[in-house]
Each structure stands twice: as structure tokens, then as C-alpha cells.
C-alpha positions in Angstrom: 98.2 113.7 107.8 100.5 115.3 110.7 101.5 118.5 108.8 98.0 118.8 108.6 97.1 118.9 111.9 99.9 120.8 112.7 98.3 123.6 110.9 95.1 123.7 112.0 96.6 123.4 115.7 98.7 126.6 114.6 95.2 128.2 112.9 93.1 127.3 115.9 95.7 128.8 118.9 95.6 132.1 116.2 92.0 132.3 116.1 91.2 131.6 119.7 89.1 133.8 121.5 92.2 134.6 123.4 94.5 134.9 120.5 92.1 136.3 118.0 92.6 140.0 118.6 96.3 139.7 117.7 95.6 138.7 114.1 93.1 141.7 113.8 95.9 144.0 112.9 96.2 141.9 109.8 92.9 141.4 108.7 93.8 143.2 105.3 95.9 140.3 104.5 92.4 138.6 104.4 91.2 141.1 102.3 89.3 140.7 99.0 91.8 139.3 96.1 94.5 138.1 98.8 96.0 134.8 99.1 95.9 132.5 101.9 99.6 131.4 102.1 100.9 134.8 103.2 102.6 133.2 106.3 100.1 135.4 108.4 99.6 132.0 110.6 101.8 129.8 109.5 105.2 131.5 109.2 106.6 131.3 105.9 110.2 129.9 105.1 109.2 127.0 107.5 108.6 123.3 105.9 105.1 123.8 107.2 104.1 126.5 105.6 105.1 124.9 102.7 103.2 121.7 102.5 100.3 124.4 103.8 100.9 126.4 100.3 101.3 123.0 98.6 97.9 122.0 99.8 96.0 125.4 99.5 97.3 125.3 95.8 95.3 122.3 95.2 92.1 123.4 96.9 89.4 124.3 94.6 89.6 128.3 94.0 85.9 128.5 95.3 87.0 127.1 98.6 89.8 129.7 99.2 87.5 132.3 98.5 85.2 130.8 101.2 87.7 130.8 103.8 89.7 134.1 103.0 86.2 135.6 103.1 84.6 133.8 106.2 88.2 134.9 108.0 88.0 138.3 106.6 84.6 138.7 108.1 85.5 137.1 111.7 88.3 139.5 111.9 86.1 142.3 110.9 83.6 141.9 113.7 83.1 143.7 117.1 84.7 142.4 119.3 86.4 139.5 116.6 84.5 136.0 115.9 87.3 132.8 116.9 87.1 130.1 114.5 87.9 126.7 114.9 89.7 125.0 112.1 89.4 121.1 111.6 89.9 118.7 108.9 89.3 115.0 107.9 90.3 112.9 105.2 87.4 112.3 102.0 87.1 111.6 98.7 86.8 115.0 96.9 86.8 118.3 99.0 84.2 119.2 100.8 83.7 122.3 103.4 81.7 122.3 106.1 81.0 126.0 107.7 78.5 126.4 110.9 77.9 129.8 113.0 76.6 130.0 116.3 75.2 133.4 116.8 75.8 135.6 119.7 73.6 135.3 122.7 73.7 138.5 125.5 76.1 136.7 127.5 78.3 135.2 124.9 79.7 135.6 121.8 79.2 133.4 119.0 81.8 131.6 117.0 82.6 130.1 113.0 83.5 126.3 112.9 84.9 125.3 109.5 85.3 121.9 108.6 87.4 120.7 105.9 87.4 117.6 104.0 90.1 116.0 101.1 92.4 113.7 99.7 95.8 113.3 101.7 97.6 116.1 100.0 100.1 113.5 98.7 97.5 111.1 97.3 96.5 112.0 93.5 92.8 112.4 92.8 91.4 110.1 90.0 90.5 113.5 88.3 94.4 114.6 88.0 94.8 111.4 85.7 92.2 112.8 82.9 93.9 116.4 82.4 96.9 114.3 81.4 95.0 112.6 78.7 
């Protein structure tokens, strides 16, 4: 899916370790009870940022909380944690979060991997709420 990757290219040049500290001004826009599609990243008004809102507003709400959170936290640290964004196509959704700590000489850094349907392609679920 090219929009896709389009966004996570846009979320992983954000949330580079040398990009990262420009996004720390607006880590309340991350904060508890905020929504992703803010067009912190991915600037709104674009066609992007609309299949991105399109596609967050079909991810489970346990998974936006994940990743608000886990980006809330990254931005929150001293100096900031990057994050690597990635996604592949699956069945249902599925997220995929590993940490690699910070060592004396290094920092560490959050990898999140996400998994779904094609955000075009209906889920076998969709067809039962109709019924």
C-alpha cells in the first residue's frame, strides 16, 4: 500500500534521532486523551493525511492508545527515544513493539511494527455488524 509507506517514511524522518527533537515541542499533542490524526507528522489538508485518518479510524482503539502512549513516552525522555515506524500487510491487526535499552555509549531506541488489512480491503468481521 504506497500511501502507507509514505507515512511511515514521513513518521520515521520525524522520529529520527536527528529529527526527533523537533517534534519534542509537541509532545502534548501526544498527550493522554489525544488523537493521533492531528497532522503533527503528516500535515493535515493533504490527501495523505487523509487516507492516514482514514486508516487510524479503523485501527482498534487499544492500538491507538498503544502508540499515542509509546510516542508520548519517547518524546518524554532525556534526551528523546527515535522510533522506527514499519508496517506489513496481515490478516487482522497485529502490533509488534520492541525497546533496546540504552547502553553508556548509546542510546536506545522503540521499533513498532504494524500489521493489517490493506486499508481498502474489508475485513470478514465488517460483514457481521451489517447483519
Amino acid at each position: 500500500m504506497a500511501a502507507f509507506q509514505s507515512v511511515t517514511s514521513y513518521l520515521n524522518a520525524a522520529f529520527s534521532r536527528d529529527n526527533i527533537g523537533q517534534i519534542v515541542a509537541k509532545r502534548e499533542a501526544f498527550a493522554p486523551g489525544r488523537s493521533l490524526a492531528q497532522g503533527v507528522v503528516v500535515k493535515e489538508g493533504t490527501r495523505l493525511h487523509a487516507l492516514w485518518v482514514e486508516y487510524l479510524g479503523k485501527l482498534p482503539g487499544s492500538f491507538q492508545e498503544v502508540l499515542r502512549s509509546t510516542i508520548y513516552y519517547s518524546l518524554s525522555t532525556e534526551p528523546p527515544t527515535p522510533i522506527v515506524f514499519a508496517w506489513a500487510p496481515g490478516y487482522d491487526y497485529e502490533l509488534t513493539i520492541w525497546h533496546s535499552p540504552d547502553t553508556p555509549p548509546t542510546k536506545g531506541g522503540i521499533t513498532i511494527l504494524m500489521k493489517s488489512r490493506y486499508p481498502s480491503d474489508a475485513h470478514p468481521a465488517e460483514a457481521l455488524k451489517a447483519e
